[in-house]
Structures are given as structure tokens and as C-alpha cells.
C-alpha positions, 0 to 999 in steps of 0.5 A: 500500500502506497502512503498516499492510499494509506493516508486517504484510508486513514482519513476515511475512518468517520471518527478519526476524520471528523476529529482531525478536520473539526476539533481544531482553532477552525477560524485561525487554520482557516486565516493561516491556510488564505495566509500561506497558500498565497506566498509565492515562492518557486519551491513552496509552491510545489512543495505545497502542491505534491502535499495537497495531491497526498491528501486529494485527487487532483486532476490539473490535465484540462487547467488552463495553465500548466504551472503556477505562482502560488498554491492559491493560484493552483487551487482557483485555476481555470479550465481550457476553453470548453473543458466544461460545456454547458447544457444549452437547453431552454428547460435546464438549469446547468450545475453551478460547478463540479460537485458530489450530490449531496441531498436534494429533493423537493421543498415542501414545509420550509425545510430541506434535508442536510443528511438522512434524519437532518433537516433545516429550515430555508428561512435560516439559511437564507439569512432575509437574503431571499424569501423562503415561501418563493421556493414552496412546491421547487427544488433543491440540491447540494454540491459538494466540491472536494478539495482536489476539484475545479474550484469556480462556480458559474450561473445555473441559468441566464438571471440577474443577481439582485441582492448579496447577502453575506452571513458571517460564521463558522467554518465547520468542515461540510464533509459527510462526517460532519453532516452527520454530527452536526445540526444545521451546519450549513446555517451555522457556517460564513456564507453568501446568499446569492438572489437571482432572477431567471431572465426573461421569466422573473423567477427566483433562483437562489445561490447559496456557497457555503464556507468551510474549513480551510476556505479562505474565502468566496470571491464574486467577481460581478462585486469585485469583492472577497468574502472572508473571516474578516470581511466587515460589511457591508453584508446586505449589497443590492445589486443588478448583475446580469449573468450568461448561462453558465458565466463565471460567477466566482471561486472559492479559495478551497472546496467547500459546497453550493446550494441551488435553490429553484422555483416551483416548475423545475424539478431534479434530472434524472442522473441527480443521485446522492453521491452522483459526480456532476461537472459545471454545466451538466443538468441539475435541473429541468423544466416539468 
């Protein structure tokens, strides 16, 4: 057995994982990590890089660039031009990223599903950056990106982005050991609230990443701006930022997850299956 396939078995361990990536000074690893992923220096770079893929699949074969400045750089690569084709279908909203299936399914009660036999409630994890009663009767699904995957997020669907709502938090891993342990952890975690409007039919569309440990940060590139552990405010940022399908939304600074909220009338494709692997682009959701 190679170290790095007795690492990841180690790491696979439930218990072992989540003390190892949950019981530590989260927010100051999480500062430390932004810190020392930027340096840019030859030697560090690679150095960091070859521990990252002990740690983590990591596929740079379809990167734009072959080499890099900094492990940051190498974490919030982009990809060739048509590395990730977009579903061009008027009835499809396309996954914001690549990511694993988490859960996802219905909204009825105002509650969504975090794991089996855990829920929480919309309104709490919208923050007021969106109304939770517009998503009665739609649909939701959780992305998580893992730490060896492409890291920007783009948009579902031609929309305009009208409030960014900022939630500041912890920064709990959002892995399946976590989820499992931990009530509500996506409302408990530093987010953005992301309020859309589907173009041309006005519907709401929400956007939700979520921060976790070793995640840096969320960069929006349509506000310029970088939410982080020490971001100040504004946290509520009225907008009116028109966005292709499947244009660029941002990245995050490591893997972390999306939550994709959809308006009554769409409902998940039929490949959306918890633990399925989908790449930015691909269906997540159809017009019915």
C-alpha cells in the first residue's frame, strides 16, 4: 500500500476524520491556510502542491495553465476553453460547478434535508437574503466540491443577481462526517446568499456557497469583492448583475459546497443521485 492510499484510508475512518478536520482553532487554520497558500515562492509552491495531491485527487490535465505562482493560484485555476460545456437547453438549469450530490429533493414545509434524519429550515439559511415561501412546491440540491476539484462556480441559468447577502460564521468542515454530527451546519457556517432572477421569466433562483474549513474565502467577481473571516460589511449589497448561462460567477479559495435553490416548475434530472459526480454545466435541473 502506497502512503498516499494509506493516508486517504486513514482519513476515511468517520471518527478519526471528523476529529482531525473539526476539533481544531477552525477560524485561525482557516486565516493561516488564505495566509500561506498565497506566498509565492518557486519551491513552496510545489512543495505545497505534491502535499495537497497526498491528501486529494487532483486532476490539473484540462487547467488552463500548466504551472503556477502560488498554491492559491493552483487551487482557483481555470479550465481550457470548453473543458466544461454547458447544457444549452431552454428547460435546464446547468450545475453551478463540479460537485458530489449531496441531498436534494423537493421543498415542501420550509425545510430541506442536510443528511438522512437532518433537516433545516430555508428561512435560516437564507439569512432575509431571499424569501423562503418563493421556493414552496421547487427544488433543491447540494454540491459538494472536494478539495482536489475545479474550484469556480458559474450561473445555473441566464438571471440577474439582485441582492448579496453575506452571513458571517463558522467554518465547520461540510464533509459527510460532519453532516452527520452536526445540526444545521450549513446555517451555522460564513456564507453568501446569492438572489437571482431567471431572465426573461422573473423567477427566483437562489445561490447559496457555503464556507468551510480551510476556505479562505468566496470571491464574486460581478462585486469585485472577497468574502472572508474578516470581511466587515457591508453584508446586505443590492445589486443588478446580469449573468450568461453558465458565466463565471466566482471561486472559492478551497472546496467547500453550493446550494441551488429553484422555483416551483423545475424539478431534479434524472442522473441527480446522492453521491452522483456532476461537472459545471451538466443538468441539475429541468423544466416539468
Amino acid at each position: 500500500m502506497t502512503p498516499r492510499s494509506l493516508l486517504q484510508r486513514l482519513l476515511r475512518q468517520d471518527q478519526l476524520n471528523f476529529l482531525l478536520t473539526n476539533r481544531l482553532p477552525r477560524r485561525r487554520l482557516t486565516q493561516a491556510a488564505g495566509w500561506f497558500s498565497r506566498i509565492e515562492h518557486p519551491w513552496i509552491c510545489a512543495a505545497s502542491i505534491a502535499v495537497w495531491r497526498l491528501f486529494a485527487d487532483v486532476d490539473l490535465s484540462d487547467a488552463r495553465h500548466g504551472r503556477f505562482r502560488s498554491l492559491h493560484a493552483c487551487f482557483t485555476r481555470e479550465l481550457r476553453e470548453g473543458a466544461r460545456p454547458v447544457d444549452a437547453d431552454a428547460q435546464v438549469l446547468a450545475s453551478p460547478c463540479d460537485g458530489l450530490v449531496g441531498a436534494f429533493g423537493a421543498v415542501g414545509d420550509g425545510t430541506v434535508l442536510q443528511a438522512k434524519g437532518q433537516a433545516y429550515g430555508l428561512s435560516e439559511l437564507l439569512a432575509g437574503g431571499a424569501r423562503a415561501a418563493d421556493f414552496h412546491g421547487g427544488c433543491y440540491a447540494t454540491l459538494r466540491l472536494t478539495a482536489g476539484m475545479y474550484h469556480r462556480f458559474h450561473a445555473p441559468y441566464a438571471c440577474r443577481v439582485r441582492r448579496v447577502t453575506h452571513v458571517p460564521g463558522d467554518t465547520w468542515n461540510v464533509n459527510p462526517s460532519a453532516l452527520r454530527r452536526i445540526e444545521r451546519l450549513y446555517c451555522r457556517n460564513e456564507r453568501a446568499v446569492l438572489a437571482c432572477e431567471l431572465v426573461p421569466s422573473g423567477e427566483p433562483l437562489v445561490v447559496v456557497p457555503i464556507g468551510a474549513i480551510l476556505v479562505a474565502g468566496i470571491r464574486l467577481h460581478f462585486l469585485d469583492l472577497r468574502l472572508h473571516l474578516g470581511y466587515a460589511g457591508p453584508h446586505v449589497i443590492d445589486c443588478d448583475a446580469p449573468l450568461g448561462k453558465g458565466q463565471e460567477i466566482g471561486w472559492f479559495e478551497h472546496g467547500s459546497t453550493l446550494i441551488v435553490l429553484a422555483p416551483a416548475g423545475f424539478a431534479p434530472v434524472d442522473r441527480v443521485r446522492a453521491g452522483s459526480r456532476l461537472r459545471a454545466g451538466e443538468a441539475l435541473f429541468r423544466r416539468i
